[in-house]
TORPA-813993 format. One line per 3 residues: number of its first residue (from 1); for each residue x negated, y, z of C-alpha. Coordinates in steps of 0.02 Angstrom, whole numbers, plus 50000, padded with zeros to 5 digits. Example, Ala and Ser with C-alpha at 12.3 -4.5 7.8 and 13.67 -1.06 7.14 Angstrom:
! TORPA-813993
1) 49385:49775:50390; 49316:49947:50357 $
This chain:
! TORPA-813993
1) 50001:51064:51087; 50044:51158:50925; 50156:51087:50841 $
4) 50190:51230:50706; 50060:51128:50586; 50197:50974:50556 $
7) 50309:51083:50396; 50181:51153:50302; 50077:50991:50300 $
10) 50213:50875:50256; 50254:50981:50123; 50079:50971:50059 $
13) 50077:50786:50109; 50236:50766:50008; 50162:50838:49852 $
16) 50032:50721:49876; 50142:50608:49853; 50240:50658:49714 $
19) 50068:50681:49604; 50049:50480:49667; 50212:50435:49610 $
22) 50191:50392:49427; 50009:50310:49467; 50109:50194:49600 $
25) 50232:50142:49469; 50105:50106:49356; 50047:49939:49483 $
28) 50171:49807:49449; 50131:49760:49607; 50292:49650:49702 $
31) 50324:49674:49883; 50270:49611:50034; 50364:49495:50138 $
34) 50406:49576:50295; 50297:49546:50431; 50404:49437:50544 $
37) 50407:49314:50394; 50237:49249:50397; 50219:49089:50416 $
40) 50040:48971:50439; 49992:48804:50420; 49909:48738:50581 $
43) 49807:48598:50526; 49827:48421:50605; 49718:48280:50590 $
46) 49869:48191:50522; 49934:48142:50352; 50079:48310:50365 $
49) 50038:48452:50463; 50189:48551:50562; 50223:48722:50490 $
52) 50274:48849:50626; 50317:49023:50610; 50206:49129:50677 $
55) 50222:49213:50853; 50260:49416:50822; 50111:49466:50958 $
58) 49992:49358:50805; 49930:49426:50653; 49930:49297:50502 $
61) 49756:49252:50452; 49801:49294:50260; 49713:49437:50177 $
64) 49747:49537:50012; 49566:49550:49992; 49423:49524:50048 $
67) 49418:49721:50162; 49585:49727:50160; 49705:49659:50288 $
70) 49897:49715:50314; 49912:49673:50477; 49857:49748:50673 $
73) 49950:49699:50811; 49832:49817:50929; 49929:49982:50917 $
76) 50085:49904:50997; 50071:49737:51031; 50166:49676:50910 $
79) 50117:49635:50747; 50143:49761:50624; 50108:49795:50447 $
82) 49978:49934:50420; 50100:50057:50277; 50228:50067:50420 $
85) 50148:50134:50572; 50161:50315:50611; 49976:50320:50646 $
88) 49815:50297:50562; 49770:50094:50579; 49601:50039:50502 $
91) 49566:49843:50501; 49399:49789:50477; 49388:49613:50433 $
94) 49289:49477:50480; 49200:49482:50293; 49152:49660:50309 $
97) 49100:49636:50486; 48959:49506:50413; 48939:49600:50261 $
100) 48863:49770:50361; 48762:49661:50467; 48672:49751:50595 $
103) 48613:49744:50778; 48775:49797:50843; 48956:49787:50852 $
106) 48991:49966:50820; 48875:49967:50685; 49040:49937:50585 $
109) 49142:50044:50662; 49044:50208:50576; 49126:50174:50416 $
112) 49294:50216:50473; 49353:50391:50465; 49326:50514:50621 $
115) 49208:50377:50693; 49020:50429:50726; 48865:50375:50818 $
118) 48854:50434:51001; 48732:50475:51112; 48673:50309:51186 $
121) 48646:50210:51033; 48581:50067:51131; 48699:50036:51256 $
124) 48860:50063:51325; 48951:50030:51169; 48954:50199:51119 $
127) 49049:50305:50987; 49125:50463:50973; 49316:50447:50881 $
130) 49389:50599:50820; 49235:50699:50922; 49286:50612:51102 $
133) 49154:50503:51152; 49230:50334:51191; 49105:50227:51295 $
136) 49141:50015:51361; 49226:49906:51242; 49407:49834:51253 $
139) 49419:49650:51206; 49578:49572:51149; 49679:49714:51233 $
142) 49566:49730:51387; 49448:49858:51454; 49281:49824:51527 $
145) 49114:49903:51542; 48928:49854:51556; 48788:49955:51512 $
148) 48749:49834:51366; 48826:49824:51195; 48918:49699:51152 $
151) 48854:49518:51054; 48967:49519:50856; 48944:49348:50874 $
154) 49103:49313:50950; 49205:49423:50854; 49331:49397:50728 $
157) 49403:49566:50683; 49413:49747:50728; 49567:49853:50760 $
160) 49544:50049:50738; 49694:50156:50818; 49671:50341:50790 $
163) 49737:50439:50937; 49805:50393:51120; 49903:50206:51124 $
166) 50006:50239:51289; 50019:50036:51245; 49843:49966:51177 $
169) 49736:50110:51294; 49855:50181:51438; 49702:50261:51509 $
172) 49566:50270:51352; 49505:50436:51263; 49632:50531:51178 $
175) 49535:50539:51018; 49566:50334:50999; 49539:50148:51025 $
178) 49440:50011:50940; 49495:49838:51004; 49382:49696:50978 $
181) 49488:49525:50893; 49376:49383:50967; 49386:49229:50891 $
184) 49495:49072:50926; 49499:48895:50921; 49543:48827:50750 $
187) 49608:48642:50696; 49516:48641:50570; 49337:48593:50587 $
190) 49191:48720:50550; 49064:48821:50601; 48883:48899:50563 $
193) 48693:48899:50638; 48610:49070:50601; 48435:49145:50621 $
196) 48371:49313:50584; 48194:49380:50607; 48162:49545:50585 $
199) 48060:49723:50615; 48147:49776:50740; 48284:49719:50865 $
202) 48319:49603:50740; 48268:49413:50793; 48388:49310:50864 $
205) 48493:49141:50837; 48663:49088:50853; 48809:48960:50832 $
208) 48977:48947:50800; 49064:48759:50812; 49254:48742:50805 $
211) 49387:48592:50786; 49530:48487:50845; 49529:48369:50983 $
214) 49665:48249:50960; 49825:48334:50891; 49858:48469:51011 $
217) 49699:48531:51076; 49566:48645:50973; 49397:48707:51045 $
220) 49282:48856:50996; 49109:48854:51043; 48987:49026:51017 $
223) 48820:49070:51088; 48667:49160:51061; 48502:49214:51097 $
226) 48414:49390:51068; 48228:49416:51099; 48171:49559:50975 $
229) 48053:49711:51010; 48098:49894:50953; 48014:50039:50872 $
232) 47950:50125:50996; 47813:50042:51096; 47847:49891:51197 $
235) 48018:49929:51198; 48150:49760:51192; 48295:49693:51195 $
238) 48343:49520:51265; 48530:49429:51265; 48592:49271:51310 $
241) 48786:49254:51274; 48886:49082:51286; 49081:49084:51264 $
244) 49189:48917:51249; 49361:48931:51221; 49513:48812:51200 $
247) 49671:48811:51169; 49828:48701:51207; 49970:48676:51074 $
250) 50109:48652:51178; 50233:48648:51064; 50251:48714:50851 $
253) 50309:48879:50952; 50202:48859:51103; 50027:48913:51122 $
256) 49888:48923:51251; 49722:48992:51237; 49581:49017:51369 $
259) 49407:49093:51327; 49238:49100:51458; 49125:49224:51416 $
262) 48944:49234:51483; 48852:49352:51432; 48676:49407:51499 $
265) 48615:49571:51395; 48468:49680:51434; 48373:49819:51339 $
268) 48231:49964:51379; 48280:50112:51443; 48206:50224:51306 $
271) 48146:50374:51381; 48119:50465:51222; 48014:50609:51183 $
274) 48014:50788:51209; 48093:50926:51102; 47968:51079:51059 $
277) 48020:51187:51183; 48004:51322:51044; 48142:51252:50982 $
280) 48313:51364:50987; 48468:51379:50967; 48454:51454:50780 $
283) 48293:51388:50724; 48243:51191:50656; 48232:51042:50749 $
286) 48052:50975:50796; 47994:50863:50912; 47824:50908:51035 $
289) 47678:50921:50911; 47563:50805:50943; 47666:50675:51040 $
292) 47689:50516:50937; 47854:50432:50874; 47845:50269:50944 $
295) 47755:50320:51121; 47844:50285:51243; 47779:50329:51435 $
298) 47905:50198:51506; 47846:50057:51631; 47845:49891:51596 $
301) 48034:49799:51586; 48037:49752:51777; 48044:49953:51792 $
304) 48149:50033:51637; 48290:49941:51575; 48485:49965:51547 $
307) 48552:49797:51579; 48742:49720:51593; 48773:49535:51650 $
310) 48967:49479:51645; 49068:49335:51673; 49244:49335:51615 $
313) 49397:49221:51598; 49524:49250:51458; 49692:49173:51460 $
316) 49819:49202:51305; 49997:49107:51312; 50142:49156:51172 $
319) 50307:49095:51147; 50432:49087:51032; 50578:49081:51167 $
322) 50718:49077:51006; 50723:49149:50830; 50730:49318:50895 $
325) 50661:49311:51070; 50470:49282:51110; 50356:49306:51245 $
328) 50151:49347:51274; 50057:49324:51425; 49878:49361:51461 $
331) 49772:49398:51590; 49577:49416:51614; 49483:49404:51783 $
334) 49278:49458:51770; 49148:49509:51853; 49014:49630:51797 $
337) 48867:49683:51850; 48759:49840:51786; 48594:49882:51845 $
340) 48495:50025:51779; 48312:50082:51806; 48259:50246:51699 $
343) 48152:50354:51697; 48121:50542:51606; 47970:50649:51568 $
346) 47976:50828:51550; 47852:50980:51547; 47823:51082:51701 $
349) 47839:51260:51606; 48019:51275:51537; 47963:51363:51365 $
352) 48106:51462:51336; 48259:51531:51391; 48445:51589:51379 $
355) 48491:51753:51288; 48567:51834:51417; 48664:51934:51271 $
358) 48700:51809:51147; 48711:51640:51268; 48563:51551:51154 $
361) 48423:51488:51193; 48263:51561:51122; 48105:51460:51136 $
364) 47957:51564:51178; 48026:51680:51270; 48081:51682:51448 $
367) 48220:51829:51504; 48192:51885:51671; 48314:52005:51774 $
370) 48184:52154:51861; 48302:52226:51944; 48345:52195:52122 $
373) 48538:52282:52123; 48668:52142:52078; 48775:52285:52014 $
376) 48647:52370:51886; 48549:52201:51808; 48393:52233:51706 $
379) 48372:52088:51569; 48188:52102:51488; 48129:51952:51383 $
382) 47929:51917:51401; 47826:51782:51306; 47862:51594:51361 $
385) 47686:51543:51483; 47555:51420:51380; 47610:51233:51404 $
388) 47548:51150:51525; 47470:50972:51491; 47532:50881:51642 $
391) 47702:50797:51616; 47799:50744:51765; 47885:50580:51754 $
394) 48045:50550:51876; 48185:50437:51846; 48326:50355:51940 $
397) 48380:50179:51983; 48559:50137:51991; 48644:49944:52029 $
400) 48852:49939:52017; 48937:49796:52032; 49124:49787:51973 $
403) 49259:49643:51987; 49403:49661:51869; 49580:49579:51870 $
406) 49721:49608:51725; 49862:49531:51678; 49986:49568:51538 $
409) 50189:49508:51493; 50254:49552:51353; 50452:49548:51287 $
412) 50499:49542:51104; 50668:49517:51042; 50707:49557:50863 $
415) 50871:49566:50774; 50853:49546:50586; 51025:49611:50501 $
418) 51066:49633:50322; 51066:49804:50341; 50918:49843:50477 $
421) 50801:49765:50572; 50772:49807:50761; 50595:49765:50860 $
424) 50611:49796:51054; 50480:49777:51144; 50494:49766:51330 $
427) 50296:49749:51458; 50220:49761:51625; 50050:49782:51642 $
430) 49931:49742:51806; 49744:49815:51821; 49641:49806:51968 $
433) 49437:49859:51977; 49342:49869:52115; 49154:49931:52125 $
436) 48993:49945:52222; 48875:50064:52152; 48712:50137:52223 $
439) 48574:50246:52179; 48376:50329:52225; 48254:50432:52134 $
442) 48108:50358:52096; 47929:50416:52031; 47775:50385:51928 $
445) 47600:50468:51938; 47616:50639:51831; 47516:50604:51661 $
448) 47466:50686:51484; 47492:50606:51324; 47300:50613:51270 $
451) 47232:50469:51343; 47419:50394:51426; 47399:50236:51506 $
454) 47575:50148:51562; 47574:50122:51743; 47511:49957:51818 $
457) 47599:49954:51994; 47784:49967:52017; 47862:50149:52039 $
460) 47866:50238:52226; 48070:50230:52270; 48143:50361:52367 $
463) 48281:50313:52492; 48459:50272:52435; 48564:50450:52441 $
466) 48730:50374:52353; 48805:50202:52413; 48980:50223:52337 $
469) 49133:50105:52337; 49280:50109:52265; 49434:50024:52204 $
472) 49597:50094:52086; 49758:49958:52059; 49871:50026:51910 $
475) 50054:49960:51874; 50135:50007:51672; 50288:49972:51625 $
478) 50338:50009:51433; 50487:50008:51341; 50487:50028:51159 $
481) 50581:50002:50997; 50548:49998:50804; 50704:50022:50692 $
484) 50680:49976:50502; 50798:50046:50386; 50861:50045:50209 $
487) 50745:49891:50163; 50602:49971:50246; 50606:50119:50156 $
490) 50637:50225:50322; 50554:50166:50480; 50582:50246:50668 $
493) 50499:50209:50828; 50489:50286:50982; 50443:50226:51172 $
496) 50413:50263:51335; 50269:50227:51453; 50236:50230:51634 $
499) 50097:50241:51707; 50067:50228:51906; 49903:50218:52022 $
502) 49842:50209:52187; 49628:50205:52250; 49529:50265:52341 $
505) 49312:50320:52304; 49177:50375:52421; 49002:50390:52465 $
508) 48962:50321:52630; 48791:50421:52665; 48879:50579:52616 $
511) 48846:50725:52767; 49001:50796:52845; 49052:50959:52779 $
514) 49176:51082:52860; 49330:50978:52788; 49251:50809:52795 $
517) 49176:50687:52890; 49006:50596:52862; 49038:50454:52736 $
520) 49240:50500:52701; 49328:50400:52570; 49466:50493:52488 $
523) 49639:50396:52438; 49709:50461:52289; 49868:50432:52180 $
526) 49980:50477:52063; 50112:50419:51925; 50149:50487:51737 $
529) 50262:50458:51599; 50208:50459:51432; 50309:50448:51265 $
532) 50291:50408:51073; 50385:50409:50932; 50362:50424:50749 $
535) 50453:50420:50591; 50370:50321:50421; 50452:50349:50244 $
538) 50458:50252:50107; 50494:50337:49942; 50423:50184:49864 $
541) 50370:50015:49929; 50198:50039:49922; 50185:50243:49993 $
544) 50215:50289:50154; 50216:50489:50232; 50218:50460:50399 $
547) 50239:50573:50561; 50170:50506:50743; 50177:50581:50911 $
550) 50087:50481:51065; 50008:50511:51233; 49904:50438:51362 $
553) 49874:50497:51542; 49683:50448:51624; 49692:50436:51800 $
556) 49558:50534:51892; 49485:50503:52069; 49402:50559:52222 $
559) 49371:50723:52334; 49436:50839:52213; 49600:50757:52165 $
562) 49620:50725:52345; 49593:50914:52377; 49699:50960:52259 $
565) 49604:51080:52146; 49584:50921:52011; 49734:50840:51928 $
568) 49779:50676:51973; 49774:50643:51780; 49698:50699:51610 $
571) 49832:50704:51481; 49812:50672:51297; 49960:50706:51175 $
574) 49914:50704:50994; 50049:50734:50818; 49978:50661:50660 $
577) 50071:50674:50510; 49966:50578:50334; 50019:50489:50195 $
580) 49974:50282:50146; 49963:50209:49956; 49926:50027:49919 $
583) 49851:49990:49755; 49804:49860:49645; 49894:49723:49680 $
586) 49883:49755:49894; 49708:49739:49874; 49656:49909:49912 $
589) 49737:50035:50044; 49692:50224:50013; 49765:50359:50161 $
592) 49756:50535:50206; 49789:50611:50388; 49778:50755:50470 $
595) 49796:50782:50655; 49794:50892:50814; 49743:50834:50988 $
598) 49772:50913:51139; 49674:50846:51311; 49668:50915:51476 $
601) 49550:50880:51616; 49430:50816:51505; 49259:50769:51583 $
604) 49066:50768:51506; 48909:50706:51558; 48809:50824:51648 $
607) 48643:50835:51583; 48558:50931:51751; 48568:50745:51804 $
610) 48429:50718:51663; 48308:50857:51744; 48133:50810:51789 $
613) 48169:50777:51931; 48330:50709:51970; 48437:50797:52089 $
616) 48418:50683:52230; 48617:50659:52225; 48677:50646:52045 $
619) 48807:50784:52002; 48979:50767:51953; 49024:50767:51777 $
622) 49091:50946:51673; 49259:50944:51656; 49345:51059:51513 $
625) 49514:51050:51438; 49475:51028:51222; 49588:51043:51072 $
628) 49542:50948:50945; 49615:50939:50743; 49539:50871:50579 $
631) 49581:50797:50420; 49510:50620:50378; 49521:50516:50237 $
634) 49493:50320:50195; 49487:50199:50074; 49481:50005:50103 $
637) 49488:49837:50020; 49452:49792:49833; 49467:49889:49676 $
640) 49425:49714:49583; 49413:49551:49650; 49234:49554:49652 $
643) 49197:49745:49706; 49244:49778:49852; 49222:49943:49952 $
646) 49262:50063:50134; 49243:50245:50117; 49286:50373:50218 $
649) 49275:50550:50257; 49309:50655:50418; 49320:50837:50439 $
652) 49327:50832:50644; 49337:51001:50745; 49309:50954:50943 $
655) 49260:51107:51037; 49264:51183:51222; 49394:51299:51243 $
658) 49268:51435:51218; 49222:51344:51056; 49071:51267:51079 $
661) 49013:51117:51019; 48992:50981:51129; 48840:50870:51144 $
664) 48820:50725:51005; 48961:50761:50903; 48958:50798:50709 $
667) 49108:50912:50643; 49078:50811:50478; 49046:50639:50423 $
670) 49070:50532:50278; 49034:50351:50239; 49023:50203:50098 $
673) 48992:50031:50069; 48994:49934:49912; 48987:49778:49902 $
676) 48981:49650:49741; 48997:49473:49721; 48957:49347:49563 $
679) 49092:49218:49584; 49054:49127:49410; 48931:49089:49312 $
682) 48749:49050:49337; 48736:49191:49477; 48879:49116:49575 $
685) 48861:49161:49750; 48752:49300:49744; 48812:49468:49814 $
688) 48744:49638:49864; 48782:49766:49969; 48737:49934:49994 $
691) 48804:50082:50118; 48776:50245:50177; 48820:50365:50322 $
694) 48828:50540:50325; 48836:50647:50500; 48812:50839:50501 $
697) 48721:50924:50617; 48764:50884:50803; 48728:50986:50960 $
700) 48584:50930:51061; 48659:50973:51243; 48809:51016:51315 $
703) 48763:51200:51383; 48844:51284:51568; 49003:51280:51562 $
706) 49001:51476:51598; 48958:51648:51526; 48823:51714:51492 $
709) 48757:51821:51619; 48784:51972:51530; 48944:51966:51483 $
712) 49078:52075:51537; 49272:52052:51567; 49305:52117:51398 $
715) 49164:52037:51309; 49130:51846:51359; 48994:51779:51328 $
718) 49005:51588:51311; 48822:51477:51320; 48785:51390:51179 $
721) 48695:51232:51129; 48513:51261:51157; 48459:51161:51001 $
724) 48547:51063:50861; 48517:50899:50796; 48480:50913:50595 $
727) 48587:50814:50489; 48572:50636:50449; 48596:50509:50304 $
730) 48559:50330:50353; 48571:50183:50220; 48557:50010:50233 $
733) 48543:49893:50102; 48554:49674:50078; 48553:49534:49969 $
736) 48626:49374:49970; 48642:49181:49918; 48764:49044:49944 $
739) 48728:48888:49880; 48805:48739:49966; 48809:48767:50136 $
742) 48654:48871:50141; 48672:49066:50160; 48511:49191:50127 $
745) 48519:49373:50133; 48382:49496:50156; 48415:49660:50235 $
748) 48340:49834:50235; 48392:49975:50359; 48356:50145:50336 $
751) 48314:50116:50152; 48261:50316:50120; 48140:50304:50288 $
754) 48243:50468:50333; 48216:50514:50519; 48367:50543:50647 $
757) 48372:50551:50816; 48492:50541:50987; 48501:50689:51110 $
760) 48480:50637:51299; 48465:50829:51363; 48394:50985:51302 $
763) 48234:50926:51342; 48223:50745:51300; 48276:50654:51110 $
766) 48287:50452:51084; 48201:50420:50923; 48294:50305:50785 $
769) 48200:50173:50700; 48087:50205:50537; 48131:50098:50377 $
772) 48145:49894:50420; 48179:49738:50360; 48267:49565:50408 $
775) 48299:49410:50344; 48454:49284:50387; 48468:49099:50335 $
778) 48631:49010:50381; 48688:48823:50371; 48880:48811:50364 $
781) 48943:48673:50422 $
C-alpha cells in the first residue's frame, strides 16, 4: 500500500474545506444531539407509553429528511453518526428505496458512489463496489448466498460501507459492503397490500402487516409472490417469499427479536447472444448480424434456470446492562439450496484471434505460428474462415446445497465525561458453512438460428465429474475503541481484529495424481490479524476531513493452500482520507473521498468455463493481486423539503497488475435521482421522480492472465480485453398519487429505449431490456 498520497490530499481536502467555511456558517443550522442521546417512543396500547433510551447497537428511526439519515450502525456495530466516521457511509432510506422502485434490491444501490452493475444482473445479487465485484447479500450483519436476488419486500434500509469492515465483513471484498436493514416488528399498527403489473419482470403482489399483541409483544408479517416474463423470449422469473417476525419486550431496556425467512426464488438462465466475432479489441461493439434481441435458444424452465431456495432463522437480543454498559446478541441458522441448469451457444469457427504483438484481439483474422522451431517462432496473420451456420449448444448443470450457522456477542461500555466521551467495543464472532455441490455437462442438438426450434425433449446429461464437499468454521474476536474529543470536534478510533479458520474441500471423483490420492480432501487453516484506525476533524460542527485505515483478510481453501503455493488468505488494506458537509438544516449531506486499495490473492471468474463446450471439470478461478484508487463524490437528502435528490459520481481505477481492465467493470460512473413532492394544495400527494445512470465503457472478458506470445523479457506483452462493452445511460422515470390510503404510481424504465448489455465471455452477451412500463396500486392500511 502507498501511503505517500495521505499529505498532499489532505492538504487539498483542507482547502476544500476552507473555500466551505463561510458557506457552512451561512446555515444557522444548531447541532445534533450526540448519538447516544436518542431516545424513542415505543408505542403501547395504553393510555402513557414508556420512553426508553435507545440501545447503542440501534439506530433511531428519526430522519432529517426524507434521503437523508444520520445514522449506520453497520460499519462497527455500534451506532454511529454518519459526519464522524473515518470512512465513506451512504444510508439509503426506506423512502428512497420505494421511490427507485425496480425489480431488484440493488437496483438502489447504483446511485451510490463507486457502485455499478455487474455481470449477472439477474442473479446472485451482484455489484461491483469500487471495481471489486461483490456477489451474495449480507442481511442484518450476516452473509449468505443463493443464486437468486434478493425480494425488497422485506427491507427497511440499506447500509453502504466503502472499503474492508474487519467488523461488518471480516471476510467480504476489499472494495466494500452493503448490508441489508430488514424490517422489524413495530407497536404500532400498519401495513400495506401492493400489486404491480408490468412489461417485463414486473408483476407481482405483496403484503406487509405489523402490530402489538398485548403490551410486550409486536409481530411483522411480509410475503410475496413474483410470476412475470422477461424480454427475451420465454424467459421468467418466479418468487415466493414469506417472513414472520416477532419480537419480545422484555423489559424498557430489554429486547428480543426473531425473524423466519422463506424464500423460494427462481429465474431463466439467459443464455444470451453472440458477439460478432469481427468484433475487436479496438473496434465497436455489435452483436451477430442477423440474430435477434429477444431469441433466446434456451430450453424450456425444467432445463435453464438459476434458482435459490432458503430457509433462515434470525434471532436479535440487546441490552442495556446499565447507563454505560450494553450488550447484542444474534445469531442466524439457514439452509440454502442452489441449483443451476445453463446452457451456452457458440460458433464452431473462432473468427478472430490474439495479436501476438499487441495482446488484442482482431476479428477476422486468425495468427498462426508456421514455424516448427520453439526458439525462432514465425507469427503470420491470415483471413478469419467464413462462419459456419451450425451453432453448438452445451451447458452445465450444477446443485449445491449449503447449511449455515452464526452467532454474534457484542460488548459496549461507554463513558460519557465532561471533557470526552469513550465507546469500547468488545465481540466474538462464530461462522460455520458446510456444502454439497455437484456438477455434469450436458447437451442439446447443434442448431442455426434460421428456422430455430427450442428443443422438445429434455437435454442428454453427461456423468457427474465434480461431487465436492466441504466445510470452513471461523472464530473473530475484536476489540475496538472510539474516543470523542473537544465536543466532537476531534474524533479517534482505532481496533483490532482477529480472524482464525479451520476446513477442509474436496472432490471425491477426482483421479489420483503423483501427490494425491483418488478423491483427497485437503484440510486447510490459518489465522490473521487485522487493524483500523482513523482520525475525523471537526473544524466546525457540521464539516468533517476525515482519515481511515482498515483491513480484511478472506480465507482461501483447498489443494493449493494446502500445497502451499496459495496463501492461506487474501488481504485487503485500504487508506481513505475525504471530507463531509451537512447543509440546510441536516437535510442534505454532500462528501468527497478519495482512496487507495491494495488486495492480494484476489480471484476472478474464469471465463474458459463458459466455452462451448464446457471443460468437462470446471476450472479454478484467476487469481491476481489488484491495486485499486479513485475519487468519488455524493450528495444525499433534501435541498428543500419537497425536492429531494442522490447524486453521485465515481472515478474508479481497478486494474490487473499489468493494467488491464477486468471484466464488467466501468472506470467511470455517475448517477441522479430527483424526486418532487406537492405536499399542499390541490396537487397534494402527487410526486415524481426521475433518475439516471451513467457507466463508461466496461471490458467484455477478462483475457489470460499471461503475455502475449511474443513478448520478450524486456518487452511484456500483457493480453488485453478482446472486446469492450460501449457505454451506457439508463433512465427510469414514475409518477405518483396518495390519496387516503390509496397509492398509484406509474413507472417507465429505460425511458430513452437506449440499448446495454452484460458480458458472460468473449463470446456470449446477456441482453438488457428495451423501454417498459409498470403500474403499482397500494392500499395502506
Amino acid at each position: 500500500m502507498k501511503l505517500s498520497f495521505c499529505s498532499s490530499r489532505l492538504l487539498a481536502l483542507a482547502a476544500a474545506s476552507a473555500a466551505a467555511v463561510p458557506f457552512t456558517l451561512a446555515q444557522s443550522v444548531p447541532d445534533s444531539p450526540p448519538a447516544d442521546a436518542v431516545e424513542i417512543s415505543v408505542a403501547r396500547p395504553r393510555a402513557e407509553a414508556d420512553t426508553v433510551t435507545l440501545s447503542p447497537f440501534e439506530v433511531s428511526v428519526n430522519q432529517p429528511a426524507r434521503y437523508q439519515a444520520d445514522e449506520a450502525a453497520s460499519g462497527g456495530r455500534i451506532r454511529t453518526q454518519v459526519m464522524d466516521t473515518p470512512s465513506t457511509v451512504t444510508v439509503l432510506t426506506n423512502e428512497f428505496l420505494e421511490d427507485v422502485g425496480g425489480n431488484r434490491i440493488i437496483d438502489a444501490a447504483l446511485y451510490v458512489a463507486g457502485v455499478s452493475e455487474a455481470t449477472f444482473p439477474n442473479g446472485l445479487d451482484a455489484v461491483n463496489i469500487r471495481g471489486f465485484q461483490s456477489t451474495g447479500r449480507r442481511i442484518d450483519g450476516f452473509s449468505t448466498f443463493a443464486q437468486a436476488n434478493f425480494d425488497p419486500a422485506v427491507v427497511e434500509r440499506m447500509e453502504i460501507i466503502m472499503g474492508p469492515d474487519a467488523l461488518l465483513s471480516p471476510t467480504g471484498v476489499p472494495g466494500g459492503t452493503i448490508n441489508l436493514v430488514t424490517k422489524r416488528p413495530q407497536f404500532t399498527s400498519g401495513g400495506y397490500l401492493k400489486l404491480r403489473v408490468g412489461q417485463y419482470d414486473a408483476n407481482r403482489i405483496e403484503t406487509d402487516l405489523t402490530g402489538p399483541i398485548g403490551e410486550r409483544f409486536a409481530y411483522r408479517v411480509i410475503a410475496a409472490v413474483q410470476d412475470s416474463e422477461g424480454y427475451v423470449n420465454d424467459t421468467f422469473t418466479k418468487s415466493y417469499l414469506f417472513s414472520p417476525s416477532f419480537t419480545w419486550q422484555l423489559a424498557p431496556q430489554s429486547q428480543l427479536t426473531v425473524r423466519y425467512e422463506y424464500y423460494d426464488a427462481e429465474t431463466s438462465n439467459l443464455e444470451g447472444i453472440p458477439v460478432d466475432p469481427a468484433v475487436g479489441t479496438d473496434s465497436d461493439f455489435r452483436t451477430l448480424p442477423g440474430v435477434p434481441r429477444d431469441f433466446n435458444s434456451a430450453p424450456d424452465d425444467k432445463y435453464s434456470f438459476r434458482r435459490g431456495l432458503t430457509h433462515a432463522l434470525n434471532f436479535l437480543f440487546t441490552s442495556t446492562v446499565t447507563d454505560r454498559l450494553s450488550v447484542r446478541l444474534a445469531g442466524r441458522i439457514g439452509e440454502v439450496d442452489t441449483p443451476n441448469s445453463d446452457f451456452r451457444w457458440g460458433l464452431s469457427t473462432p473468427g478472430g484471434s490474439y495479436n501476438p504483438f499487441t495482446g488484442r484481439w482482431e476479428g477476422g483474422t486468425i495468427w498462426t505460428n508456421t514455424s516448427s522451431d520453439p526458439a525462432a517462432p514465425n507469427w503470420v496473420s491470415a483471413p478469419a474462415p467464413a462462419l459456419s451456420d451450425t451453432i453448438r449448444h452445451q451447458g452445465t448443470y450444477s446443485g449445491a446445497r449449503r447449511r449455515e450457522r452464526d452467532l454474534q456477542n457484542d460488548w459496549s461500555y461507554i463513558v460519557d465525561a465532561a471533557f470526552a466521551k469513550s465507546t469500547t467495543l468488545l465481540g466474538f464472532a462464530y461462522s460455520y458453512g458446510h456444502q454439497n455441490s455437484y456438477n455434469n455437462t450436458q447437451r442439446l442438438p447443434d442448431f442455426t438460428v434460421p428456422g430455430f426450434e427450442r428443443p422438445s425433449g429434455p437435454p442428454i446429461s453427461n456423468p457427474i465429474t465434480t461431487d465436492s464437499r466441504g466445510a470452513t468454521t471461523r472464530y473473530q474476536a475484536y476489540l475496538s475503541e472510539v474516543l470523542e474529543l473537544f465536543n466532537r470536534r476531534l474524533v479517534l478510533s482505532g481496533g483490532i481484529s482477529h480472524v482464525s479458520f479451520n476446513g477442509f474441500s474436496g472432490n471425491k471423483l477426482a483421479a489420483a495424481t503423483s501427490t494425491t490420492v483418488a478423491g483427497q480432501a485437503f484440510p486447510t487453516s490459518g489465522s490473521k490479524a487485522t487493524y483500523n484506525y482513523g482520525i475525523v476533524l471537526k473544524p466546525f460542527s457540521k464539516l468533517s476531513v476525515y482519515y481511515g485505515h482498515s483491513e480484511s483478510a478472506v480465507p482461501s481453501g483447498g489443494r493449493a493452500v494446502y500445497e502451499g503455493t496459495r496463501p492461506p488468505f487474501s488481504t485487503g488494506k485500504q487508506d481513505e482520507v475525504g471530507l463531509k458537509v451537512q447543509l440546510f438544516e441536516n437535510r442534505l449531506l454532500a462528501s468527497v473521498a478519495y482512496y487507495e486499495i491494495d488486495q492480494s490473492a484476489y480471484s476472478v471468474f474464469n471465463p474458459e468455463n463458459l466455452r462451448v463446450p464446457p471443460p468437462p471439470v470446471l476450472l479454478p478461478d484467476l487469481v491476481s493481486s489488484r491495486e485499486a484508487s479513485g475519487w468519488e463524490f455524493q450528495v444525499t437528502g433534501n435541498i428543500t423539503p419537497n425536492l429531494s435528490v442522490v447524486a453521485s459520481y465515481a472515478d474508479t481505477r481497478n486494474r490487473t497488475p499489468y493494467g488491464v481492465v477486468l471484466r464488467g467493470s466501468p472506470e467511470d460512473s455517475a448517477a441522479v435521482f430527483v424526486r418532487y413532492g406537492v405536499t399542499h394544495g390541490a396537487l397534494a400527494g402527487l410526486s415524481a421522480g426521475i433518475g439516471a445512470n451513467y457507466s463508461s465503457k466496461r471490458a467484455g472478458d477478462n483475457p489470460p492472465n499471461r503475455f502475449a506470445v511474443g513478448s520478450t523479457p524486456e518487452n511484456p506483452i500483457p493480453y488485453q480485453p478482446s472486446f469492450y462493452l460501449p457505454a451506457r445511460t439508463l433512465t427510469n422515470a414514475y409518477v405518483s398519487y396518495r390519496r387516503g390510503s390509496w397509492d398509484y404510481r406509474l413507472e417507465v424504465t429505460n425511458l430513452t429505449d437506449e440499448d446495454h448489455y452484460a458480458s458472460l465471455s468473449r463470446s456470449i452477451v446477456q441482453v438488457g431490456a428495451p423501454r417498459a412500463f409498470s403500474a403499482t396500486v397500494t392500499y395502506r392500511f
